[in-house]
C-alpha positions as CSV (number, residue, x, y, z in Angstrom):
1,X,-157.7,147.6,-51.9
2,X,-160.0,144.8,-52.7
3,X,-160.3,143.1,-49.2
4,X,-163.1,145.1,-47.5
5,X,-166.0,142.1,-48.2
6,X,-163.5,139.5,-47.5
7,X,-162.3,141.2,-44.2
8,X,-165.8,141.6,-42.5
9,X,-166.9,137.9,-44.0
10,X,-164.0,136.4,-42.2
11,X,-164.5,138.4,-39.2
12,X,-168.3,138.0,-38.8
13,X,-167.4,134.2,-39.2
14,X,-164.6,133.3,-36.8
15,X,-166.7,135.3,-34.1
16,X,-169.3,133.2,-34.1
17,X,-167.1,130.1,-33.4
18,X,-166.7,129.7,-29.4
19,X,-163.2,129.5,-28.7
20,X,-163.5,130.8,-24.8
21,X,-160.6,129.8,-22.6
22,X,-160.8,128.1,-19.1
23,X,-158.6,129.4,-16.7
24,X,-159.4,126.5,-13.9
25,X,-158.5,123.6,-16.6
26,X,-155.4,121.7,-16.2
27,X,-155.6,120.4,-20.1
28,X,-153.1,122.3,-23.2
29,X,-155.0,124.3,-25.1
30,X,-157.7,124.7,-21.6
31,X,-160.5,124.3,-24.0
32,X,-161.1,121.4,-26.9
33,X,-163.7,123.9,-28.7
34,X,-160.6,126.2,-29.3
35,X,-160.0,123.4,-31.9
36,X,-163.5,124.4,-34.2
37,X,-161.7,127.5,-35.0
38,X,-158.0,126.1,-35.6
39,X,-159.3,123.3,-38.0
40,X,-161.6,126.0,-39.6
41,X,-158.0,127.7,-39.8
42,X,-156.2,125.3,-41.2
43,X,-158.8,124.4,-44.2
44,X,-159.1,128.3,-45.0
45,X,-155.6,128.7,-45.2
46,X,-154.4,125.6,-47.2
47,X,-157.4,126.8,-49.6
48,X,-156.1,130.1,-50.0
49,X,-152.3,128.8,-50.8
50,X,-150.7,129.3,-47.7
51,X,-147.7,126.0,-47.3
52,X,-146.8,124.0,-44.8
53,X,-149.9,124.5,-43.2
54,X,-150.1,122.7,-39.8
55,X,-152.3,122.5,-36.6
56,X,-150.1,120.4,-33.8
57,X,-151.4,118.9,-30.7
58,X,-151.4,122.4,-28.9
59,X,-153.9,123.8,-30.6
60,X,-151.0,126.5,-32.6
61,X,-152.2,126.8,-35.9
62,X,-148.7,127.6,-38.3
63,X,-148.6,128.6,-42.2
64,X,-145.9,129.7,-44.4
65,X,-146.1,132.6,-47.0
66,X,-142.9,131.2,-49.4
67,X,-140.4,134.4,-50.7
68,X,-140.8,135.0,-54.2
69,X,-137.8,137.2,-54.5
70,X,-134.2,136.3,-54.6
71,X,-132.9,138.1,-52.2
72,X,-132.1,137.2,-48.6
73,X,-133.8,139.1,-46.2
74,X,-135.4,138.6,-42.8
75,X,-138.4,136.5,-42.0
76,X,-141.0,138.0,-40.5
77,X,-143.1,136.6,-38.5
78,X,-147.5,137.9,-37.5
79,X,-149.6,135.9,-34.9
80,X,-152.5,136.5,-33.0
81,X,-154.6,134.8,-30.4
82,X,-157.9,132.3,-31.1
83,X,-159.1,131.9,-27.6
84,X,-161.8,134.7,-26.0
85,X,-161.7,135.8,-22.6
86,X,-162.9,134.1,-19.8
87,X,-164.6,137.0,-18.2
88,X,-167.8,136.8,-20.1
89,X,-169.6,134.4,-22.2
90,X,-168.3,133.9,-25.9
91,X,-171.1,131.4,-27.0
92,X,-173.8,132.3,-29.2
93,X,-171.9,135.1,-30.7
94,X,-174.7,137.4,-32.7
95,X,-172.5,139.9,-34.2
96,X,-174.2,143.0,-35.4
97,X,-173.2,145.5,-38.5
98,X,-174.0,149.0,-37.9
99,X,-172.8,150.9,-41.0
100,X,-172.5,154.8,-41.5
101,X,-172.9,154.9,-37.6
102,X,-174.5,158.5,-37.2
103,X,-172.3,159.5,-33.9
104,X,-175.0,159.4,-31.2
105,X,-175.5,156.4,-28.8
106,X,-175.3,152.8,-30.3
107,X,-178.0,150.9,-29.0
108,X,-176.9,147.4,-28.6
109,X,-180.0,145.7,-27.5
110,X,-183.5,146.9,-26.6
111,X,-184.5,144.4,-24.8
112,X,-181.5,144.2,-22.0
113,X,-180.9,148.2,-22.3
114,X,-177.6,148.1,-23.6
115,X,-175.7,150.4,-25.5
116,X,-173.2,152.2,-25.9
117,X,-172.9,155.7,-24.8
118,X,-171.2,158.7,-25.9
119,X,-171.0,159.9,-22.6
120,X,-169.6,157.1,-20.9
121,X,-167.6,156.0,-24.3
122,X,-167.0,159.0,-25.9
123,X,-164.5,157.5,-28.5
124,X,-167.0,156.4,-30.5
125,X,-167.5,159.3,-31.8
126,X,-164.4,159.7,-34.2
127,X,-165.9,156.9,-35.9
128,X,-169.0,158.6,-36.8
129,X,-170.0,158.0,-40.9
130,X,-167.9,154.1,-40.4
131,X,-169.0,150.8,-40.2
132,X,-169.1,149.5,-36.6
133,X,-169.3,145.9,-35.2
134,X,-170.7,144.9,-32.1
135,X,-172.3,142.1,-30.1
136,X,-175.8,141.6,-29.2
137,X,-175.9,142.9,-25.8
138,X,-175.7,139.7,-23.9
139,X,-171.9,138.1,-24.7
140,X,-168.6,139.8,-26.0
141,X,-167.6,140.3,-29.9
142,X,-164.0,138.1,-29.7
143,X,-162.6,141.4,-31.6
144,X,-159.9,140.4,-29.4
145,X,-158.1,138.8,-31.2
146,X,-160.3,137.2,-33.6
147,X,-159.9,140.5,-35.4
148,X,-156.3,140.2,-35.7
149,X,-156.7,136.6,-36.4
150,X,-158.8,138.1,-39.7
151,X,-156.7,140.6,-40.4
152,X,-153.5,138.7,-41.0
153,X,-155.3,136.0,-42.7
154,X,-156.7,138.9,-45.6
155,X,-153.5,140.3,-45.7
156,X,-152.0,136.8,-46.8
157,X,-155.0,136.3,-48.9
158,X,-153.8,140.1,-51.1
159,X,-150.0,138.6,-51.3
160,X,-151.6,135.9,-52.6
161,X,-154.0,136.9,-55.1
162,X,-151.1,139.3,-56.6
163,X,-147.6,137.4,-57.0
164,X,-146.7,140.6,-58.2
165,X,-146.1,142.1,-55.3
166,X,-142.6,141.5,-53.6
167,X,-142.2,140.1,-50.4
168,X,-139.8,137.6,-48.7
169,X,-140.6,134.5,-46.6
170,X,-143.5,135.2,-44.0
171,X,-144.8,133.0,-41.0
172,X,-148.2,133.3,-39.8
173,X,-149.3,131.5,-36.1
174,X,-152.3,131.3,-34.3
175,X,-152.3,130.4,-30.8
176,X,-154.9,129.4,-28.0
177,X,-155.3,130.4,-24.6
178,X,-153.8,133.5,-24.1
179,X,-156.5,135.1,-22.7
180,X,-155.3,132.6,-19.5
181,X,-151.4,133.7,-20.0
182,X,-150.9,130.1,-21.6
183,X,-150.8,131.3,-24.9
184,X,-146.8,130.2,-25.9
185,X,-146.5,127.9,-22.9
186,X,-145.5,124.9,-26.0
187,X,-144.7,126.9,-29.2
188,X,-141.8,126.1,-30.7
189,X,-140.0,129.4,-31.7
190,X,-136.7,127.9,-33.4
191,X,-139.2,125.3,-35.8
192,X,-141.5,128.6,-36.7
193,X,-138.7,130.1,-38.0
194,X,-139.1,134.2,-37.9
195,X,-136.5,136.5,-37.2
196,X,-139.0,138.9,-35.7
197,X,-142.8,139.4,-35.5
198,X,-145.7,141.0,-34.9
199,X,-148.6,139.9,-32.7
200,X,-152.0,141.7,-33.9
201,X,-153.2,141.9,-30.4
202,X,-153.9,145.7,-29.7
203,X,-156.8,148.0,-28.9
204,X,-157.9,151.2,-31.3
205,X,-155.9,152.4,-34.5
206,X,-152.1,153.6,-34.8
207,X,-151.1,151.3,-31.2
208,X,-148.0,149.9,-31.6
209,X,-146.6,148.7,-28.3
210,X,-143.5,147.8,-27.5
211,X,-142.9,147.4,-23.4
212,X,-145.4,145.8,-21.1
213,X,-145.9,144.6,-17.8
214,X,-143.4,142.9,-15.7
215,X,-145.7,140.4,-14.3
216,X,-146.3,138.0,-11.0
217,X,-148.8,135.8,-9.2
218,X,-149.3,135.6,-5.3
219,X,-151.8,133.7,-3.4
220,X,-151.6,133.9,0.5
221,X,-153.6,131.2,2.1
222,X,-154.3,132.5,6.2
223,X,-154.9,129.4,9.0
224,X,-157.1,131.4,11.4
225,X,-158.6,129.8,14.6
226,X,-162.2,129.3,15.1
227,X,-163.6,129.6,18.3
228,X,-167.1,129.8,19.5
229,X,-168.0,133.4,19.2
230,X,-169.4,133.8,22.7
231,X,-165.9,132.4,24.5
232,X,-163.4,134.1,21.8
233,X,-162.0,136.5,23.6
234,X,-157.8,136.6,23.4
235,X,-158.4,132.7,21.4
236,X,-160.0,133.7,18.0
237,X,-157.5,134.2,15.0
238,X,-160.4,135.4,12.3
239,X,-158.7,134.9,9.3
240,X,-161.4,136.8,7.1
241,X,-160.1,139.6,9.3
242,X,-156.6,139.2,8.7
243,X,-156.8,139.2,5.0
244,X,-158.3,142.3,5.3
245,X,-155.8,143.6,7.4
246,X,-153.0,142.1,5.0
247,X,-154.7,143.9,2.1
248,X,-154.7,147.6,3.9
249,X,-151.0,147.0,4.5
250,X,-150.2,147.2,1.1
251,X,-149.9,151.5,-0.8
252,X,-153.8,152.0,-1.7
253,X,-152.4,154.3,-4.1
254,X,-150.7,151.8,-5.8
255,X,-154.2,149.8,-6.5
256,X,-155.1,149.7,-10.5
257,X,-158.3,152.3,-10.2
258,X,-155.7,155.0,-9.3
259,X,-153.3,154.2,-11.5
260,X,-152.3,155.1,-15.4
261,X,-149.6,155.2,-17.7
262,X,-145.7,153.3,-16.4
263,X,-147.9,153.6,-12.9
264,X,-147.5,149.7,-11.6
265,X,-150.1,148.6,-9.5
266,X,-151.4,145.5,-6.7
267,X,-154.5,144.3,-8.0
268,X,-156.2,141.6,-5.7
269,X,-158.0,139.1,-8.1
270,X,-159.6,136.7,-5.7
271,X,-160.6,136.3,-2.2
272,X,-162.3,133.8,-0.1
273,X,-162.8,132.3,3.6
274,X,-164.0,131.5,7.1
275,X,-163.0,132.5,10.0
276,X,-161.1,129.5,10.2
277,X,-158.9,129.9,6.9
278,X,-158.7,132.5,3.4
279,X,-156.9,132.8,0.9
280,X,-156.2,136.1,-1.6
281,X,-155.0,136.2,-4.8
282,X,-153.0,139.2,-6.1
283,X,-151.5,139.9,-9.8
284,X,-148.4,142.5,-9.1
285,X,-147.8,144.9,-12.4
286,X,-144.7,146.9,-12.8
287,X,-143.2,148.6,-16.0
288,X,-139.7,149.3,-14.0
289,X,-137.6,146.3,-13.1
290,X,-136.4,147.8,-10.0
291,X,-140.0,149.1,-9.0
292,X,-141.4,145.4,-9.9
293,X,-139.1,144.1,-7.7
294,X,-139.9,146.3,-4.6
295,X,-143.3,145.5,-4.9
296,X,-142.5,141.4,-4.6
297,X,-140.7,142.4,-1.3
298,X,-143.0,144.6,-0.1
299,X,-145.9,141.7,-0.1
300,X,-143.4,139.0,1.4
301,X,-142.4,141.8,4.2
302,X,-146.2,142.1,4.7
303,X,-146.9,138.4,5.8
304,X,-144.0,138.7,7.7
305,X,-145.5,141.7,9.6
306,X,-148.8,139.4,10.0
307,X,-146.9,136.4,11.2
308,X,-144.5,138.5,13.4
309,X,-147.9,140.4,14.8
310,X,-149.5,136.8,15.4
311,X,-146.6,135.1,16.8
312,X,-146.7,132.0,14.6
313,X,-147.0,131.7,10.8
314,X,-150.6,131.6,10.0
315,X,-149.6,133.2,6.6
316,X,-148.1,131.7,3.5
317,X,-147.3,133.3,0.8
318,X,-146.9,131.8,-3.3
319,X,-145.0,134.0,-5.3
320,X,-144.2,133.3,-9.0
321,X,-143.0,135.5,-11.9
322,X,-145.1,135.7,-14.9
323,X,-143.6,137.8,-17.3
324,X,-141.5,140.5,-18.0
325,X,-141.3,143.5,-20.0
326,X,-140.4,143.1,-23.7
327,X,-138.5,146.3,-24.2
328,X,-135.4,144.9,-22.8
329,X,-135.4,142.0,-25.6
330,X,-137.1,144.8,-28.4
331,X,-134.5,147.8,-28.0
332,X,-131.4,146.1,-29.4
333,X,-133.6,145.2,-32.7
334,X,-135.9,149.0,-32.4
335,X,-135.7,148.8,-36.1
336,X,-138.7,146.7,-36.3
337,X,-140.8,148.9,-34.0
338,X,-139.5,151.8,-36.7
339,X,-140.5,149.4,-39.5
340,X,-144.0,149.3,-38.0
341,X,-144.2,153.1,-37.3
342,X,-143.0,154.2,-40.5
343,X,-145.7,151.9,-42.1
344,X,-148.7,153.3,-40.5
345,X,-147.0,156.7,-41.6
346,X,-147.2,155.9,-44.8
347,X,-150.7,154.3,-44.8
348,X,-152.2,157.6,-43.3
349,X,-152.3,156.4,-39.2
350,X,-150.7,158.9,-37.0
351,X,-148.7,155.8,-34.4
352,X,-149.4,155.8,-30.8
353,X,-146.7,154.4,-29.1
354,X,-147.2,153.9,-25.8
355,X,-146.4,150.8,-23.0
356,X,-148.8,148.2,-22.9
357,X,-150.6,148.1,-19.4
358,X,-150.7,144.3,-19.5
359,X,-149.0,141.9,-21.6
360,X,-149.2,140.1,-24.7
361,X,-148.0,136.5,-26.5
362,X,-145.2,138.6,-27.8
363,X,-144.0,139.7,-24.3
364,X,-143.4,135.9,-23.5
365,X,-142.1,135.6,-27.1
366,X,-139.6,138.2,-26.9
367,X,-137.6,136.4,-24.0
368,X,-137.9,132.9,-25.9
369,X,-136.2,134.6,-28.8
370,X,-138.0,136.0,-31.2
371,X,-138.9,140.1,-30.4
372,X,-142.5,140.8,-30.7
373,X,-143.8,144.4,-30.6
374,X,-147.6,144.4,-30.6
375,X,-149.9,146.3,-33.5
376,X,-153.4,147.4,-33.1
377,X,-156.3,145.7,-34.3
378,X,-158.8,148.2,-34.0
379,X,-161.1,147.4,-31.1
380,X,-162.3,149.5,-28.3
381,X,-164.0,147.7,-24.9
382,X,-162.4,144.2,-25.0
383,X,-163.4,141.5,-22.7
384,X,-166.9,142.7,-22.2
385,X,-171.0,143.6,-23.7
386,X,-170.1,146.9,-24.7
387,X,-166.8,145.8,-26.9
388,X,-166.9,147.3,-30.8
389,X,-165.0,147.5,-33.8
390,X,-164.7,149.6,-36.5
391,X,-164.3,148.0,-39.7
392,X,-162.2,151.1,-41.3
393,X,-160.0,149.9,-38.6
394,X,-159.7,146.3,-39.1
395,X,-158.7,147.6,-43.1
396,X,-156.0,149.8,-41.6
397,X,-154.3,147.3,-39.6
398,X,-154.4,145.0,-42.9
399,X,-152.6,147.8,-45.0
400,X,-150.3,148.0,-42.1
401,X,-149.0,144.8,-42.3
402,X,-148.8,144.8,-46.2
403,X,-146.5,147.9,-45.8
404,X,-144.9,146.7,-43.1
405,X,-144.2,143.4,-45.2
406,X,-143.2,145.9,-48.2
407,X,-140.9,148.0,-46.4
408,X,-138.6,144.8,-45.1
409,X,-137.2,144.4,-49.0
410,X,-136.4,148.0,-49.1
């Protein structure tokens, strides 16, 4: 297929647009340069022929696909994300092309001694003889999810370009800040109108992803007692201590560095005091409803431990719910997670289904209405320096959703 150029063009472009979300902002989308890329958006798409082409005051980009066949069928829906991650720098993007990449380590940079090593990432090497994409040693690439955002956008491009190809009425959205968990906090899912989608939000080839995370957010804030050190005896409450303490209360086998697969996990995020007063943040992961919820009682029975050992209630404890997993909202409709298997199938990707060990805009999604299984988009080491992409990847995932697309009229 025709899209190869056009693919890595698009891609190489939208990367170097800084879109970086801000977590600590209290404005919708948390960042006003998300809007570079979502006008960019919105002039590429209404140029290629998409209708109905729209950017709102949220920053969600939104284009229609019109049906050019007669019969009724099903709208489908494909999004992905604009913002970057707020965990390294996304400004100054230098992306770098490394074609017919010979299988040994992939030096990244000289200069800063980065690359990327077989040993320590040895799935590089089944790309050996492709084209991989990287950074410059010094920021991350935005593969995620500016990858899916160029994938979607090619694949619209193809329908497009050939009327002659079938295909009923498909919505496309891109949305900001969900690299902060804000990502659908205002989109409207009755006005975009799908039945179902896809979010193009996964990591290497043949993901598909259907359950996630059940998600929450705790902060415990500790009142200690300062006292001067050399007359503390039986007065001092040091609350740097008793955060520690709190933290080696909860299963240390239950922490994320010991745990895989449906394994849920504590993860503690955030942590800072005095003697006098701390506060700790956790993020609390469970695939299993009943397992996520023991783990919310657990950390409330654990301040009440502290407080009951200290006599007074010098912890407090913030608990809210995130998210929860999708599979609940995704198994009455599985026929779209079949739809999306059968099509890699039949574009030569052998599917790995497996839960996601996070969560996506389509988690969130999936309980506003619309379900929302998640496809790859090709990208390995998301979030950070050593993060790279395979274009032969990036192609896949755009013949995936062309089959996926073609299979929905059959």
């Amino acid at each position: 297929m025709e899209f190869k150029s056009n693919l890595l063009d698009r891609f190489i472009k939208y990367v170097q647009i800084d879109t970086q979300s801000d977590d600590s902002s209290e404005t919708y989308p948390s960042t006003n340069k998300q809007f570079n890329l979502a006008n960019l958006l919105v002039e590429e798409l209404k140029e290629l022929g998409l209708s109905n082409v729209d950017v709102d005051k949220f920053g969600y980009v939104t284009a229609v696909l019109p049906s050019n066949i007669e019969k009724g069928i099903p709208t489908i829906g494909f999004l992905a994300h604009m913002d970057t991650a707020p965990d390294m720098s996304g400004k100054n993007v230098k992306p770098q092309v490394f074609e017919n990449y010979d299988g040994a380590d992939l030096e990244i940079n000289k200069e800063l001694g980065v690359n990327i090593s077989v040993k320590e990432f040895p799935e590089i090497k089944q790309y050996k003889g492709q084209t991989i994409i990287t950074a410059s040693g010094d920021t991350l690439l935005g593969a995620d999810d500016k990858a899916g955002i160029a994938e979607i956008v090619t694949a619209m491009e193809f329908l497009l370009k050939h009327p002659e190809i079938k295909h009923g009425e498909i919505k496309v959205a891109f949305t900001p800040d969900e690299e902060i968990g804000k990502g659908v906090d205002h989109f409207d899912v009755k006005k975009f109108g799908a039945d179902y989608a896809y979010t193009l939000d996964g990591g290497p080839i043949g993901e598909l992803e259907y359950e996630n995370f059940n998600a929450a957010g705790s902060t415990i804030k500790i009142q200690g007692r300062n006292i001067h050190p050399g007359y503390a005896k039986r007065k001092m409450i040091n609350a740097i201590l008793v955060a520690a303490e709190l933290n080696e209360m909860l299963p240390i086998e239950q922490r994320p560095e010991l745990t895989e697969a449906y394994e849920g996990f504590f993860h503690i995020v955030k942590f800072h005091g005095t003697v006098e007063q701390a506060e700790i943040q956790y993020i609390i992961r469970d695939h299993d409803k009943e397992k996520f919820e023991y783990k919310k009682s657990l950390i409330q029975e654990v301040v009440s431990l502290i407080n009951k050992k200290y006599n007074k209630e010098i912890a407090v404890l913030q608990l809210k719910d995130q998210y929860y997993n999708m599979k609940e909202k995704v198994e009455p409709v599985i026929h779209i997670v079949e739809q999306a298997k059968q099509a890699m199938i039949e574009v030569g990707i052998t599917p790995d289904i497996k839960p996601i060990r996070g969560g996506t805009d389509g988690a969130r999604l999936s309980y506003m209405g619309l379900p929302c299984p998640n496809i790859f988009t090709g990208g390995h080491n998301y979030h950070g320096k050593y993060e790279f992409i395979p274009l032969e990847s990036m192609e896949k995932a755009v013949q995936v959703i062309l089959k996926i697309i073609d299979l929905s009229i059959k």
